[in-house]
C-alpha positions as CSV (number, residue, x, y, z in Angstrom):
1,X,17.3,0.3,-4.0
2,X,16.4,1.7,-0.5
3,X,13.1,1.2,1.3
4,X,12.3,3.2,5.1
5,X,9.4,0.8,6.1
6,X,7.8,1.7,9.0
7,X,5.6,-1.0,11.3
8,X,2.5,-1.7,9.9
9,X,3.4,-0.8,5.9
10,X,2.1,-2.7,2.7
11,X,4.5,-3.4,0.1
12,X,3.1,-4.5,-2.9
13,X,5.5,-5.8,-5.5
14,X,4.8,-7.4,-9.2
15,X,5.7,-8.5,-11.8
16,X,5.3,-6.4,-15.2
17,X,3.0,-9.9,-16.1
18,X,0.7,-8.6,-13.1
19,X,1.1,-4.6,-13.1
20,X,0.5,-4.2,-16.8
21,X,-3.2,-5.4,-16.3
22,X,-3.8,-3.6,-12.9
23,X,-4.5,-0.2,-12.2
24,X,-2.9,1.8,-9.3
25,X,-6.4,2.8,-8.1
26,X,-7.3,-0.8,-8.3
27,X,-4.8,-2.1,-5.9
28,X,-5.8,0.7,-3.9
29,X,-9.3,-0.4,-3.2
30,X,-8.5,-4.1,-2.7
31,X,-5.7,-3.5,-0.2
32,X,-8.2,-1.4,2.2
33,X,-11.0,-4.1,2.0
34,X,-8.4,-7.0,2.6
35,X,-7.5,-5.2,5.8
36,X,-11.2,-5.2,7.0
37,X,-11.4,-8.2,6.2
38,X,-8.5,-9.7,8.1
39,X,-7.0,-11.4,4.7
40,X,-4.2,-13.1,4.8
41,X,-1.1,-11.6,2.8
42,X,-1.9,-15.0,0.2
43,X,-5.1,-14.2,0.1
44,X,-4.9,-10.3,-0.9
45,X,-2.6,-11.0,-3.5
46,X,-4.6,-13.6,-4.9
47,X,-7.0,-11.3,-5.1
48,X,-4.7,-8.5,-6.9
49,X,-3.4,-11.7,-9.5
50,X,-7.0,-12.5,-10.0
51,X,-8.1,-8.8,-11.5
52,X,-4.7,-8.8,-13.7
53,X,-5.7,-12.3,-15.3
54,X,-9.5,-11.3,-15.4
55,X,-8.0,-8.0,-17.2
56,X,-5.8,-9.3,-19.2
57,X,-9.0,-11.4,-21.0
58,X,-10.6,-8.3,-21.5
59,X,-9.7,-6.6,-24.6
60,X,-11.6,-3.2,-23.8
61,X,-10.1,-3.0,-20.4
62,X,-8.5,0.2,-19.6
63,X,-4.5,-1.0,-18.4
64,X,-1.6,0.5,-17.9
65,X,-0.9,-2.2,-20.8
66,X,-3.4,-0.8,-23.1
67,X,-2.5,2.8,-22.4
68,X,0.8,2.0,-23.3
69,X,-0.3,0.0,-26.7
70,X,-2.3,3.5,-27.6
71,X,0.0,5.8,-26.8
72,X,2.9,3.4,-29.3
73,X,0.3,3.3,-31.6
74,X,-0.2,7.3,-32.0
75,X,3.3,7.7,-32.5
């Protein structure tokens, strides 16, 4: 695999553990704020971990994990 990063890119990377419970739009909305707020890189992905283990608690929480369940299940 190939990557062009330019100065000044995020790259978030995760495990299936951590991207099956959090949503694209998620990360999305916590990356921003972090910036604002100065995070450290620790911190942010704390942050990202955090929502995946909150989410994975939650059995009515919509996931890519979930998604996937349903659509296995309709099959």
């Amino acid at each position: 695999m190939e990557l062009n990063v330019e100065k000044d890119d995020i790259l978030i990377i995760g495990t299936d553990g951590m991207l099956d419970y959090v949503n694209e739009s998620e990360i999305e909305e916590i990356v921003p704020r972090g910036i604002d707020k100065k995070l450290k890189a620790e911190e942010l992905a704390s942050q990202i971990v955090n929502i995946a283990l909150y989410n994975s608690f939650d059995r009515f929480a919509d996931t890519p994990f979930a998604r996937a369940v349903e659509r296995e299940c309709l099959r």
